[in-house]
Backbone as ProteinMPNN parsed JSONL, in Angstrom:
{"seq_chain_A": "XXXXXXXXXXXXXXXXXXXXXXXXXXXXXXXXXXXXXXXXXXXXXXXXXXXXXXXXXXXXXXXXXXXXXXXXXXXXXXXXXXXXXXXXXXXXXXXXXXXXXXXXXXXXXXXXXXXXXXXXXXXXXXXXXXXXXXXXXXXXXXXXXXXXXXXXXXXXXXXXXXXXXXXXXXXXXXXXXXXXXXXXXXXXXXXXXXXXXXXXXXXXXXXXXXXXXXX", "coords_chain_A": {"N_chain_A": [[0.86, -1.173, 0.0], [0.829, 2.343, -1.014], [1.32, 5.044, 0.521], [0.392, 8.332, -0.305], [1.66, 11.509, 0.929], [1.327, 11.963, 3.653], [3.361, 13.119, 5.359], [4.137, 15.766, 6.897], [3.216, 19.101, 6.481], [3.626, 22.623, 6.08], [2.637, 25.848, 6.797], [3.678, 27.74, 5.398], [4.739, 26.956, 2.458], [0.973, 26.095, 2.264], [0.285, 28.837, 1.754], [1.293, 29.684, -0.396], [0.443, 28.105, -2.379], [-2.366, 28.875, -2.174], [-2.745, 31.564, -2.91], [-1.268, 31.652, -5.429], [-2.149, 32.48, -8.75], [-2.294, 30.604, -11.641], [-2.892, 27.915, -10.14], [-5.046, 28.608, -8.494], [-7.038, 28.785, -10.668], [-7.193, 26.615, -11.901], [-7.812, 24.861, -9.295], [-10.329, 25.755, -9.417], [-11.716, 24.473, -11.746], [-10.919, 21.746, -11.467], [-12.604, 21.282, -8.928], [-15.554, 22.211, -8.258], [-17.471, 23.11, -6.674], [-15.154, 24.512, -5.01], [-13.492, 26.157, -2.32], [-11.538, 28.904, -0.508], [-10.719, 27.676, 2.244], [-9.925, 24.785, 0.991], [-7.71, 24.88, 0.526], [-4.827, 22.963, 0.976], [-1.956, 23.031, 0.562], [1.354, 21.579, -1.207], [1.65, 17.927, -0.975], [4.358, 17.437, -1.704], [5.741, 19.86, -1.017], [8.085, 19.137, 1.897], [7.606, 19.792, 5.267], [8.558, 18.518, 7.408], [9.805, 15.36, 8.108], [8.011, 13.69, 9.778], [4.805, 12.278, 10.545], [2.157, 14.064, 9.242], [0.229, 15.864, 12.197], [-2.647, 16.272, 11.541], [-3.333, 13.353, 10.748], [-2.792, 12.214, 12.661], [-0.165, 11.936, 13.768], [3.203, 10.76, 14.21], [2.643, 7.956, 15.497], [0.026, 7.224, 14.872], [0.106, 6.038, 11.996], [2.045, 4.075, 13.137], [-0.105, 2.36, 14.261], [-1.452, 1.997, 12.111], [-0.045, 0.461, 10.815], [0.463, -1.824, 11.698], [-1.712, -3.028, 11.472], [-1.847, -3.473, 8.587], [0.206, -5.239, 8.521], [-0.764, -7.683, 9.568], [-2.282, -8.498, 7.675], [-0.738, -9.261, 6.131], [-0.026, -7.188, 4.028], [2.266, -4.919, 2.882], [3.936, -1.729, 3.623], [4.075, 1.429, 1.432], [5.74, 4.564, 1.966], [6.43, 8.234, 0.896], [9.253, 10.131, -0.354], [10.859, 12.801, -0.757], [13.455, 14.212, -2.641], [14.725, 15.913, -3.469], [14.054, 18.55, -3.127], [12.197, 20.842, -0.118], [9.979, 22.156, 1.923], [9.376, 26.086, 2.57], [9.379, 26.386, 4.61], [10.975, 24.661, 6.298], [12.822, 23.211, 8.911], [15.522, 23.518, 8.215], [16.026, 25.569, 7.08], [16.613, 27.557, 8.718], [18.222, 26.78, 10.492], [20.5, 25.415, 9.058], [21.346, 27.379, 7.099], [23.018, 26.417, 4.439], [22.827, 24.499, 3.383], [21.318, 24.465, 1.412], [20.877, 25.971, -2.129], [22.118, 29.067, -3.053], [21.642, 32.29, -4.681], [22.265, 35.287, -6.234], [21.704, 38.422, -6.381], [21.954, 39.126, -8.966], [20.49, 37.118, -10.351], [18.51, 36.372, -9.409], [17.417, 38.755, -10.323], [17.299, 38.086, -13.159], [16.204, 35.118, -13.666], [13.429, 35.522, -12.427], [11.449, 33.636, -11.624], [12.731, 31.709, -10.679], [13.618, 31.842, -8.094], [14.203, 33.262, -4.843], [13.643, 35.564, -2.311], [14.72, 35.106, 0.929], [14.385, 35.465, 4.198], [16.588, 34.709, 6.71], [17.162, 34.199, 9.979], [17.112, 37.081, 10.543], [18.841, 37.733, 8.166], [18.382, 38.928, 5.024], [18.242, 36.701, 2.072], [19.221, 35.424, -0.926], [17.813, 32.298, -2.716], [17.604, 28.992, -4.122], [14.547, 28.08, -5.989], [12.92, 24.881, -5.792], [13.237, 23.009, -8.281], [13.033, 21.527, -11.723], [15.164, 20.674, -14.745], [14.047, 21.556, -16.985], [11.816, 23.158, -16.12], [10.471, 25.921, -14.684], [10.844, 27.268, -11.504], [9.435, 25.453, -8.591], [7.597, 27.512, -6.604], [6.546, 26.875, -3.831], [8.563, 25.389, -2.306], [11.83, 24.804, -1.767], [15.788, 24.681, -3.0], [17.451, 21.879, -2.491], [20.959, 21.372, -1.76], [22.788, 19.233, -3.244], [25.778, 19.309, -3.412], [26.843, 19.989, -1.278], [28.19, 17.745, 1.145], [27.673, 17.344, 3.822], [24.851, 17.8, 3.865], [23.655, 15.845, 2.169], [24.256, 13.536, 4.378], [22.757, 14.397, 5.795], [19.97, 14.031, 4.973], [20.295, 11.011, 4.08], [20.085, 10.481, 6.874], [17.717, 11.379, 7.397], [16.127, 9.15, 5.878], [16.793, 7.025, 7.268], [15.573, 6.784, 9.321], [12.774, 7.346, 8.75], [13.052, 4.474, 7.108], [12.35, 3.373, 9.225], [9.529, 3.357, 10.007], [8.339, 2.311, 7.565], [8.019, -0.08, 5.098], [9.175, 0.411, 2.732], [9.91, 3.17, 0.807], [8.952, 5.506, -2.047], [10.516, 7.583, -4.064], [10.224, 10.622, -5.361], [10.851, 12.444, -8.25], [13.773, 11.029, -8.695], [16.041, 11.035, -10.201], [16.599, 13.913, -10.34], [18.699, 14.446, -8.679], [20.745, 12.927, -9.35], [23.792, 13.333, -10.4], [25.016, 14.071, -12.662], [22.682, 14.829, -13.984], [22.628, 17.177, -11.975], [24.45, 18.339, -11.948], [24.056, 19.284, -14.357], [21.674, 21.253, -14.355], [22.048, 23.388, -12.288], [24.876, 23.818, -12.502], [26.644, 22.769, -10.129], [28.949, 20.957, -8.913], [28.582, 17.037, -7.773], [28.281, 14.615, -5.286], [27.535, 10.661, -6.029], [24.449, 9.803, -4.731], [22.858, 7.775, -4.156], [23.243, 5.6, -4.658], [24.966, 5.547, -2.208], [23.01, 6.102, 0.045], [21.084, 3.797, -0.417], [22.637, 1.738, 0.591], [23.365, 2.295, 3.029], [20.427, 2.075, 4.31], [19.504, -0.157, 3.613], [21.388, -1.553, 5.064], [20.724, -1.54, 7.597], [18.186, -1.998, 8.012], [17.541, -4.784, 5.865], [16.438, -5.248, 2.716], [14.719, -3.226, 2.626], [12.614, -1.473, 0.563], [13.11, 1.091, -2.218], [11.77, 2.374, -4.748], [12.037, 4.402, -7.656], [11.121, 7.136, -8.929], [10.456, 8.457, -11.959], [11.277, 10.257, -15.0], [11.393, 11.914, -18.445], [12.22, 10.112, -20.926]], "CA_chain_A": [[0.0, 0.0, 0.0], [1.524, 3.468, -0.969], [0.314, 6.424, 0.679], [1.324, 9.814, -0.791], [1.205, 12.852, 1.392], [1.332, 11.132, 5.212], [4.496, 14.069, 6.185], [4.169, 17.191, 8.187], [3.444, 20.518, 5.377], [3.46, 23.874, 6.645], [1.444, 27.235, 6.879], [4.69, 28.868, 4.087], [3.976, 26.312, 1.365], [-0.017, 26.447, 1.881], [-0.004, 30.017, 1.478], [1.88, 29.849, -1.904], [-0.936, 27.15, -3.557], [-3.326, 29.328, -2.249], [-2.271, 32.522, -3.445], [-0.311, 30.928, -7.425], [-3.407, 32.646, -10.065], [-2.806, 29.833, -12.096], [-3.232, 27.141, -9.212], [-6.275, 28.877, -8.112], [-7.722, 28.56, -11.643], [-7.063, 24.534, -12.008], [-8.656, 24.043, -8.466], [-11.734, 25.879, -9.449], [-11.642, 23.624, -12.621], [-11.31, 20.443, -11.232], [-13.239, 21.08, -7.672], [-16.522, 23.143, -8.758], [-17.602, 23.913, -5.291], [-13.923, 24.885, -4.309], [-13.492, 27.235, -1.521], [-10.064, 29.182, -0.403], [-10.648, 26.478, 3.033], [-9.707, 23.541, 0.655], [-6.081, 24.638, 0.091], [-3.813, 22.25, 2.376], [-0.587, 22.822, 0.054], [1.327, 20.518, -1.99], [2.551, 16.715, -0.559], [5.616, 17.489, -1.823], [6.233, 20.644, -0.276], [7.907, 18.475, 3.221], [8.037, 20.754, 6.164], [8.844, 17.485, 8.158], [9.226, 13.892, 8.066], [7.316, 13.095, 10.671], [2.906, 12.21, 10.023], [1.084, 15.398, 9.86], [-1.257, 15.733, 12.912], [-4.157, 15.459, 11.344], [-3.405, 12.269, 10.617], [-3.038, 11.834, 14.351], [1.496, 11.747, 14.139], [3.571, 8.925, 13.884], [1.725, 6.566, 16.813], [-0.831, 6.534, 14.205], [0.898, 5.333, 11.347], [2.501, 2.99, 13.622], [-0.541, 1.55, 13.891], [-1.864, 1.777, 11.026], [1.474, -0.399, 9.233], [0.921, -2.878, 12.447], [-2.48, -3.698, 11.084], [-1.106, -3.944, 7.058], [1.127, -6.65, 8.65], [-1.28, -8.622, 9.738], [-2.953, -8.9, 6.95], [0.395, -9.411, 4.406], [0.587, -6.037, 2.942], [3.814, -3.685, 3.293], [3.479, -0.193, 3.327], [5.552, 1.999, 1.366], [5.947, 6.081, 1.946], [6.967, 9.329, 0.132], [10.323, 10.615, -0.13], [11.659, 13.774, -1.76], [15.11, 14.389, -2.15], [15.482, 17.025, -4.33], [13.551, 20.045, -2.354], [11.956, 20.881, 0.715], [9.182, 23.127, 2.306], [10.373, 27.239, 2.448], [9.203, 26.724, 6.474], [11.745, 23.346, 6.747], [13.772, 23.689, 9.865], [16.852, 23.607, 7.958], [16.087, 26.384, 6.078], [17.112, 28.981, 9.812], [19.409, 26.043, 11.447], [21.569, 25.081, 8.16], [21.03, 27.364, 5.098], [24.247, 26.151, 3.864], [22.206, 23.077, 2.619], [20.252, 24.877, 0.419], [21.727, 26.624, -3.285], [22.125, 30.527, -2.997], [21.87, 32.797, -5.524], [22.676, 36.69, -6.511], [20.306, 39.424, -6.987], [21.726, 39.265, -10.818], [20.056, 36.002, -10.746], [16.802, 36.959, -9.18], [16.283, 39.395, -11.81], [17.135, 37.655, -14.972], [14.928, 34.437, -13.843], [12.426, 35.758, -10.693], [10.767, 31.833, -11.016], [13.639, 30.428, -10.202], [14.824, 32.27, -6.911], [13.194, 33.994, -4.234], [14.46, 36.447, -0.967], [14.331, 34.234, 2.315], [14.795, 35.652, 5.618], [17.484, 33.824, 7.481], [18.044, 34.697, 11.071], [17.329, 37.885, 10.164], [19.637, 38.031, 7.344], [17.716, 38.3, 3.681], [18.97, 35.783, 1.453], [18.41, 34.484, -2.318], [17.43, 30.937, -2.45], [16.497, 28.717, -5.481], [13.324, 27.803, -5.806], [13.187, 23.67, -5.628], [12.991, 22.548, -9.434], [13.193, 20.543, -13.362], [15.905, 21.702, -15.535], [13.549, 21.77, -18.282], [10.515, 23.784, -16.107], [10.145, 26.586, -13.926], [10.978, 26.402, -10.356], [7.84, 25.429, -7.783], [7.631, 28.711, -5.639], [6.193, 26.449, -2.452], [10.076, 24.546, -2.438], [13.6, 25.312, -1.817], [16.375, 23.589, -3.712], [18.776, 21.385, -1.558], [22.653, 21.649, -2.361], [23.62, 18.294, -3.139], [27.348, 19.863, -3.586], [27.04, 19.9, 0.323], [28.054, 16.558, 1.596], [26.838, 17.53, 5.02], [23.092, 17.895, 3.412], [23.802, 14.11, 1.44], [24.179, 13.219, 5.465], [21.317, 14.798, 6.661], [19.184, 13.308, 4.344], [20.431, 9.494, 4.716], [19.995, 10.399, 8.193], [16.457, 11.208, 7.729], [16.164, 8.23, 5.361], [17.224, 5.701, 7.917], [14.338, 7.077, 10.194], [11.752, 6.881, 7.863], [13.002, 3.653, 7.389], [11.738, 2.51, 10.881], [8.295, 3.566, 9.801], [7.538, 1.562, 6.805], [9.019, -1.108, 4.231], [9.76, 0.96, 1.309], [10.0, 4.494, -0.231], [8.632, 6.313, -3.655], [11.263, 8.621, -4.384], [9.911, 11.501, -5.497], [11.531, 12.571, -8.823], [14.783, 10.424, -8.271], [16.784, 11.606, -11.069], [16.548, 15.386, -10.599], [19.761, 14.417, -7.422], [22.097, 12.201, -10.041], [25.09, 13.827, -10.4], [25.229, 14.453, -14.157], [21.435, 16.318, -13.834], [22.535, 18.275, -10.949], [25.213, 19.853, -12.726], [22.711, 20.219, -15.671], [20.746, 22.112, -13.79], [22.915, 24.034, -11.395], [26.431, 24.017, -12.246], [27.368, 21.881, -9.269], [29.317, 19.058, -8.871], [28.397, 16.046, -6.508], [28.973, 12.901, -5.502], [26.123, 10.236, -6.062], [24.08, 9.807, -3.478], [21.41, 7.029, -4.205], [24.156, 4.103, -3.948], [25.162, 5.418, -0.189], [21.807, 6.36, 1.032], [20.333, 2.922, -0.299], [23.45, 0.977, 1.319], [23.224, 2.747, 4.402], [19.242, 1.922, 5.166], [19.646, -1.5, 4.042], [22.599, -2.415, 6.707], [19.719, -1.229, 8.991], [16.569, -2.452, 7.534], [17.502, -5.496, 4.764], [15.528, -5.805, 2.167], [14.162, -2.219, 2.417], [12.191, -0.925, -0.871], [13.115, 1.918, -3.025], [11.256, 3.148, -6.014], [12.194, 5.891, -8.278], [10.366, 8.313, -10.0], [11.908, 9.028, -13.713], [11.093, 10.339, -16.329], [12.272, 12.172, -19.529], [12.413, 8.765, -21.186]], "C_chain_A": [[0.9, 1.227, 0.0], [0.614, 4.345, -0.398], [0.903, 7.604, 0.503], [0.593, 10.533, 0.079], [1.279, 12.566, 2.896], [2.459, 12.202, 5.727], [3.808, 15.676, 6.062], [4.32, 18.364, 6.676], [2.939, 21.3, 6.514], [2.826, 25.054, 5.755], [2.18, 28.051, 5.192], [4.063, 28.229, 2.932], [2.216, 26.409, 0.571], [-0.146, 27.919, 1.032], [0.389, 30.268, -0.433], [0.828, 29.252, -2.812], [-2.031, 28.327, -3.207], [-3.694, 31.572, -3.036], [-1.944, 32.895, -5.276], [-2.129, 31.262, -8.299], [-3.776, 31.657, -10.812], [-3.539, 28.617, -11.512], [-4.246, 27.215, -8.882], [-7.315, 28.763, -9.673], [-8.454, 27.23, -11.961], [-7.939, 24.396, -10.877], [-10.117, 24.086, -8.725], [-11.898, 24.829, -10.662], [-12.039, 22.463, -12.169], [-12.366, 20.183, -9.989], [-14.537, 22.411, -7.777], [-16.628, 23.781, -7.561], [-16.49, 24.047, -4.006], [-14.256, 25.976, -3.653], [-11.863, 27.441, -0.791], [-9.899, 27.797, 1.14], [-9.893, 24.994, 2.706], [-7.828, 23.728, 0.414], [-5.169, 23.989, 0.816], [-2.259, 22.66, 1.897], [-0.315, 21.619, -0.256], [2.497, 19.399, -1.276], [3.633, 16.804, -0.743], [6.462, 18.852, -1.592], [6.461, 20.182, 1.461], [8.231, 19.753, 4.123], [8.997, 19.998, 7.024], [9.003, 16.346, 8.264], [8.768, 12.631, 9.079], [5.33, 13.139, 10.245], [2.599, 13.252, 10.296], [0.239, 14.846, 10.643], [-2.012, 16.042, 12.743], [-4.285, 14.444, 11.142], [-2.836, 11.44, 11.834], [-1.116, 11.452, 14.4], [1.399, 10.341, 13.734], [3.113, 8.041, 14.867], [0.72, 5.983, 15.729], [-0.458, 5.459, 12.795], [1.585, 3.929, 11.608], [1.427, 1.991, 13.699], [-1.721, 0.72, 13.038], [-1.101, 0.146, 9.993], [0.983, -1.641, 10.228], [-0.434, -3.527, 12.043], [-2.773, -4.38, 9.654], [-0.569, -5.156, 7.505], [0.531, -7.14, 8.689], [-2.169, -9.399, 9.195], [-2.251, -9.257, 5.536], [0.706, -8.427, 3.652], [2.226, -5.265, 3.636], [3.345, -2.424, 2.887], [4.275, 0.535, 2.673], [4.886, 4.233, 1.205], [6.693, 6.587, 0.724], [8.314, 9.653, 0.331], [10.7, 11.725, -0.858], [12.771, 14.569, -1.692], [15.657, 15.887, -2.698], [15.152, 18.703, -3.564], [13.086, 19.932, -0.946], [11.11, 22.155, 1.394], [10.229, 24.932, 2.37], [10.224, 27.52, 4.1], [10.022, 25.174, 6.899], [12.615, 24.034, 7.904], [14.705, 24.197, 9.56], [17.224, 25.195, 7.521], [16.979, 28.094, 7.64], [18.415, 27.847, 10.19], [20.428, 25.463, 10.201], [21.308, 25.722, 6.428], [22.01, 27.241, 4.093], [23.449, 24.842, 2.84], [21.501, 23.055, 1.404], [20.961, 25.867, -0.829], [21.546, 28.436, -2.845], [22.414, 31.333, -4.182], [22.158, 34.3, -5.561], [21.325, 37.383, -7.174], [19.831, 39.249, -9.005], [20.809, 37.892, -10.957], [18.618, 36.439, -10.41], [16.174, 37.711, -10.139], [16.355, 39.042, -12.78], [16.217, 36.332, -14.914], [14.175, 34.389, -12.131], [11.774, 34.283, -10.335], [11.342, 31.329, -10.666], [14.214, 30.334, -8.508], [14.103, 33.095, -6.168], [14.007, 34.537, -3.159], [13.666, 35.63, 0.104], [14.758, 35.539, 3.948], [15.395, 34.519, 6.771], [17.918, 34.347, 8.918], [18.236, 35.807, 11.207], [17.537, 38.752, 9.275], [18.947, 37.781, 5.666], [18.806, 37.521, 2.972], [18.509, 35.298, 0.379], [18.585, 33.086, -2.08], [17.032, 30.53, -3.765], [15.015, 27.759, -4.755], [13.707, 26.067, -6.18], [12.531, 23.25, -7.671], [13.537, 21.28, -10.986], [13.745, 21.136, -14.213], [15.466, 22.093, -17.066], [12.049, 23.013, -17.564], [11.153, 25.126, -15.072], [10.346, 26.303, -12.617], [9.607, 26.117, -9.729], [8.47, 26.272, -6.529], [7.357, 27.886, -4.263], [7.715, 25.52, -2.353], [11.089, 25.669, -2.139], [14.274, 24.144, -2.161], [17.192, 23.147, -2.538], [19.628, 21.157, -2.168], [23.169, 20.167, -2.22], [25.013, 18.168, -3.316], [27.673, 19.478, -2.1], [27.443, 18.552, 0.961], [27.366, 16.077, 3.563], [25.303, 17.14, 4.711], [22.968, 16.022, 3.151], [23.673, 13.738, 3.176], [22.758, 13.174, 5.935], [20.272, 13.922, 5.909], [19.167, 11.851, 4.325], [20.225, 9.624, 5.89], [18.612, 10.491, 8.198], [15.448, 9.73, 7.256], [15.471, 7.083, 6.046], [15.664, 5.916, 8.962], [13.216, 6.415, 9.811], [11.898, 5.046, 7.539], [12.281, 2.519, 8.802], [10.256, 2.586, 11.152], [7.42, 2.607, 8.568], [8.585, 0.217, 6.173], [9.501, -0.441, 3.085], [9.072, 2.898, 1.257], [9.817, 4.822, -1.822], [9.446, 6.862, -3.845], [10.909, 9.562, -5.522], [10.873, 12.125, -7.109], [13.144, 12.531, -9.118], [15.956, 11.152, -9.129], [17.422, 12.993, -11.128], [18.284, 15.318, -9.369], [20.724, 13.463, -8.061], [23.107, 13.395, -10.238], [25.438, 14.351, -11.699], [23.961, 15.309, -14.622], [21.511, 17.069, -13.242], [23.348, 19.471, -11.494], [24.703, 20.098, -13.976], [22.374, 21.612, -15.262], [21.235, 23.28, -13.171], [24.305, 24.286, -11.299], [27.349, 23.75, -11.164], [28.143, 20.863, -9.487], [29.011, 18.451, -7.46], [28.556, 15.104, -6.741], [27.681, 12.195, -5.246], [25.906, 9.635, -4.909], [23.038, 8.676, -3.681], [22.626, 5.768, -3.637], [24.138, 4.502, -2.398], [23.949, 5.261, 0.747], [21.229, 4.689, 0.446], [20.941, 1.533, 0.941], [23.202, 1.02, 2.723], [21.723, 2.207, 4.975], [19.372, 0.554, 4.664], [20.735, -2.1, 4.683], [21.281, -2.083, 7.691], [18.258, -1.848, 8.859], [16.94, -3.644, 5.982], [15.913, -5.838, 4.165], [14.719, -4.836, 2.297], [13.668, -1.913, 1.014], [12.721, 0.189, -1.693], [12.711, 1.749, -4.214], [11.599, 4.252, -6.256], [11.352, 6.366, -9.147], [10.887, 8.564, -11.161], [10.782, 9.18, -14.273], [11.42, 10.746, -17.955], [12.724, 10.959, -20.382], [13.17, 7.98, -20.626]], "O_chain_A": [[1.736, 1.291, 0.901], [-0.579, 4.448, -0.683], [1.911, 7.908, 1.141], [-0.629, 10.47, 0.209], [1.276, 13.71, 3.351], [2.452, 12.101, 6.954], [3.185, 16.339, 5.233], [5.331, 18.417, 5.977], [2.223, 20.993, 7.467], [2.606, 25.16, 4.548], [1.589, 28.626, 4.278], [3.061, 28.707, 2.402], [1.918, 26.603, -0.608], [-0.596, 28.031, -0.108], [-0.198, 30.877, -1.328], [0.412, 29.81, -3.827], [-2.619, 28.714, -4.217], [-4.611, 32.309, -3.399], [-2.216, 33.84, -6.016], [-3.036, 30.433, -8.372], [-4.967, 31.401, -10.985], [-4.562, 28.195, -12.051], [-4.853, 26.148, -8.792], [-8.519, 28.642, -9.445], [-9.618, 26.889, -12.17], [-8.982, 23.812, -11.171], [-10.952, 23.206, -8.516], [-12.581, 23.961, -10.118], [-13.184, 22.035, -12.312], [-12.953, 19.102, -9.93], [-14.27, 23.519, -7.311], [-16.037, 24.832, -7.312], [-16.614, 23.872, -2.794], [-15.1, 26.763, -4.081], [-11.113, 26.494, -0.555], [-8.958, 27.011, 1.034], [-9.42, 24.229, 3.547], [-6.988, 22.854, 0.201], [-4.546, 24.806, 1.493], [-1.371, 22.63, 2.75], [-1.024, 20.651, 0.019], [3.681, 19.646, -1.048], [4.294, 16.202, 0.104], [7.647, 18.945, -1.915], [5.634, 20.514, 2.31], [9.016, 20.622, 3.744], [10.053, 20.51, 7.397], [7.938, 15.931, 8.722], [8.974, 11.421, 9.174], [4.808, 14.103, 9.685], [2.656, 13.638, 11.464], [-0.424, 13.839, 10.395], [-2.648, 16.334, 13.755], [-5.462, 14.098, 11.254], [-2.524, 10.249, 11.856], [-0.829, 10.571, 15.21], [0.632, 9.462, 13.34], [3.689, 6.978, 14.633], [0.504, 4.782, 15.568], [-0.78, 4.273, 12.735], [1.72, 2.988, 10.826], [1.689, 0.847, 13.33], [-2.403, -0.302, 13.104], [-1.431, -0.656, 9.119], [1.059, -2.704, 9.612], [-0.417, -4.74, 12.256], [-3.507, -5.341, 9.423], [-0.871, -6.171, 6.877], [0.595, -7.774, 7.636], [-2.729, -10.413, 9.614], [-2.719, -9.453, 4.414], [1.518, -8.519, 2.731], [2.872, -5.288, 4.684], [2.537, -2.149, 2.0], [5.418, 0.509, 3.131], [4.001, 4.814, 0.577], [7.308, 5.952, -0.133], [8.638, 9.392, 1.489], [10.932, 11.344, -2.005], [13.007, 15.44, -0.855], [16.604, 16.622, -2.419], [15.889, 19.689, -3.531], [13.505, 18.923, -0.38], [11.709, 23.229, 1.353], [11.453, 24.985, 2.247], [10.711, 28.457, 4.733], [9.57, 24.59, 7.884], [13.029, 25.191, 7.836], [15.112, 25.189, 10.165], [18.292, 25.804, 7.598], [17.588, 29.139, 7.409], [19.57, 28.266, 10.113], [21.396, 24.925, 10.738], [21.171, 25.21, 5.317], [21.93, 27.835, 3.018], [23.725, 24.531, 1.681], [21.176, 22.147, 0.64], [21.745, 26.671, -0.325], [20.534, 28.739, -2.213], [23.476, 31.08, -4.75], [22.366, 34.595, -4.384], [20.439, 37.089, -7.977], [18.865, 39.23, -9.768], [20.408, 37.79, -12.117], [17.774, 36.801, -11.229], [15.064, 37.616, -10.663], [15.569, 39.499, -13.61], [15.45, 36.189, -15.866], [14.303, 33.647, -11.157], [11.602, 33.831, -9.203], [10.972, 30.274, -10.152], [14.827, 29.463, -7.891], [13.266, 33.761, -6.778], [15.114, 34.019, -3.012], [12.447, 35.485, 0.197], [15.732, 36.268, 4.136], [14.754, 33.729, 7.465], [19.009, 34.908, 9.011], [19.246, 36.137, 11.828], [17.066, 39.883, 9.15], [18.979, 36.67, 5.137], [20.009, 37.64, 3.202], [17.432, 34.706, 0.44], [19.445, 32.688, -1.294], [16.358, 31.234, -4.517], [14.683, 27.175, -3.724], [14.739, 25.889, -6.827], [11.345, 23.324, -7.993], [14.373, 20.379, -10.917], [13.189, 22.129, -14.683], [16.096, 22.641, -17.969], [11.359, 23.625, -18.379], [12.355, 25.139, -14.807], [10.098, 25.14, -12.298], [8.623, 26.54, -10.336], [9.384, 25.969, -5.762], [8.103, 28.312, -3.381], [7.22, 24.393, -2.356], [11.108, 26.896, -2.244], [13.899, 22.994, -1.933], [17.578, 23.952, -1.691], [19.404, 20.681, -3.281], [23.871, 19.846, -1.261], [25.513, 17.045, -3.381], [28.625, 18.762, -1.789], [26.41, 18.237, 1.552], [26.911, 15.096, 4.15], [24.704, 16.248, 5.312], [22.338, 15.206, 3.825], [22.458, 13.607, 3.324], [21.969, 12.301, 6.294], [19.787, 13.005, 6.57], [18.076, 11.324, 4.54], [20.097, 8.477, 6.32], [18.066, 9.716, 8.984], [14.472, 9.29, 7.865], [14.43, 6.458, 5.84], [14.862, 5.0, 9.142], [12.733, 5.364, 10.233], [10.899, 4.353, 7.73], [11.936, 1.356, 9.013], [9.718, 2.099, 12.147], [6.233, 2.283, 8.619], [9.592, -0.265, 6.692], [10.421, -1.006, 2.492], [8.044, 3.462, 1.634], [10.568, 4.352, -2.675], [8.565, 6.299, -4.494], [11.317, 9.263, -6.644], [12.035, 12.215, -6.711], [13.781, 13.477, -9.582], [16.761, 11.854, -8.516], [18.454, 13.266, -11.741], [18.943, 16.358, -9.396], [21.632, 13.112, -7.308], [22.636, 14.523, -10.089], [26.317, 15.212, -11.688], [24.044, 16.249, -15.413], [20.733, 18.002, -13.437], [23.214, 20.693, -11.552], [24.956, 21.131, -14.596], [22.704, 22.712, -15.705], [20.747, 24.321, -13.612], [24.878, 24.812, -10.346], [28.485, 24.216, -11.078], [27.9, 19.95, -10.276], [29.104, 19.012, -6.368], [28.857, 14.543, -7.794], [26.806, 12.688, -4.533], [26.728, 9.079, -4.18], [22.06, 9.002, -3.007], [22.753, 5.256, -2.525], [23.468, 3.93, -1.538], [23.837, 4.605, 1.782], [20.724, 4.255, 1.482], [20.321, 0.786, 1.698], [22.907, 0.077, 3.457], [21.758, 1.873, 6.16], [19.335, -0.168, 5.66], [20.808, -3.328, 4.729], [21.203, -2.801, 8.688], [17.447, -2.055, 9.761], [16.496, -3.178, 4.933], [14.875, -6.31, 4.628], [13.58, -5.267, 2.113], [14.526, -2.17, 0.169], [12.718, -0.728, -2.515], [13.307, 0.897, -4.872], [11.584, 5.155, -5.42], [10.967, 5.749, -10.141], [12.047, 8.976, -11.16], [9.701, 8.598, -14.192], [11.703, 9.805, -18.695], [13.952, 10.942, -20.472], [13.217, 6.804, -20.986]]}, "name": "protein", "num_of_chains": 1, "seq": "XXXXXXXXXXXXXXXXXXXXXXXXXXXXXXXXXXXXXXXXXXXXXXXXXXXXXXXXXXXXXXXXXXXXXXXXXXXXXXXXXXXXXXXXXXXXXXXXXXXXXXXXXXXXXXXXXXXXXXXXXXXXXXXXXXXXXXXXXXXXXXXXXXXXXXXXXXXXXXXXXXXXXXXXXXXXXXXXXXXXXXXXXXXXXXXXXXXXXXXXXXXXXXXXXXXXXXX"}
């Protein structure tokens, strides 16, 4: 059983879906008797990777998966590697993790990059994105250049691991090493071998799925 959307979004993200002209167009589209109430923000804007409480935290989940077992299914969760809510913790306690850009950049592509407030301190930021689209304004990009960040993230990984049997990975590709410096003019070191190694020494026989596309 997959369930998309089960992690912690925040108030920053909502505000952006509910706000985006075109976004508000599509909902009235697909949801006739839409009202501004229905906007939650988007699953893949994570604030957290812990169960949003409305879905009663992780206790519930826990035993939610403990009643899947007992009936033979496995559960598998969301993962997204490439971005992260613009209200993520990291974003005040490590904005090293995250790409930074220059005003000249803000003004030659404004979709791509936005002014954060850090601790005070304004700060350009990219917006979390597809090196063929537009960034998504509710995101921030994470600096896979950083090998600290590559940490943090197998570290959250391994967690999540202790919650289900497997992971979706969320547009897997966009964090290879030969798209990143597509995209960004980084270099990094690949990160799917370590982070898969690392949660199966801890969990064998853990799941991963990737997301791809572009043929």
């Amino acid at each position: 059983v997959w369930m998309l959307g089960v992690w912690q979004t925040g108030e920053a993200a909502r505000r952006v879906s509910a706000s985006n002209p075109e976004w508000l167009a599509e909902y009235h589209r697909v949801l006739p008797d839409f009202r501004p109430a229905d906007v939650s923000g988007s699953c893949f804007a994570v604030q957290d990777y812990h169960v949003h409480r409305d879905f009663g935290g992780d206790a519930a989940l826990a035993r939610l998966r403990e009643r899947l077992t007992r009936k033979g299914l496995r559960l598998m969760l969301d993962f997204v590697p490439n971005h992260v809510a613009p209200d993520h913790v990291w974003v005040q306690s490590h904005p090293d993790y995250f790409i930074e850009g220059t005003e000249d950049r803000l003004a030659a592509a404004p979709g791509n990059w936005t002014r954060v407030d850090v601790a005070g301190t304004p700060r350009i930021l990219a917006y979390g994105r597809d090196p063929y689209f537009a960034g998504w304004p509710d995101t921030l990009q994470l600096d896979y250049g950083n090998r600290a960040l590559q940490d943090a993230l197998v570290g959250e990984l391994r967690r999540i691991a202790r919650q289900c049997d497997g992971v979706r990975c969320d547009m897997a590709m966009l964090v290879l090493p030969d798209v990143f410096h597509r995209t960004w003019g980084i270099t990094t070191q690949p990160f799917w071998a370590r982070a898969t190694a690392a949660v199966r020494a801890q969990v064998p026989g853990f799941v991963f799925m990737a997301e791809v596309y572009w043929d």
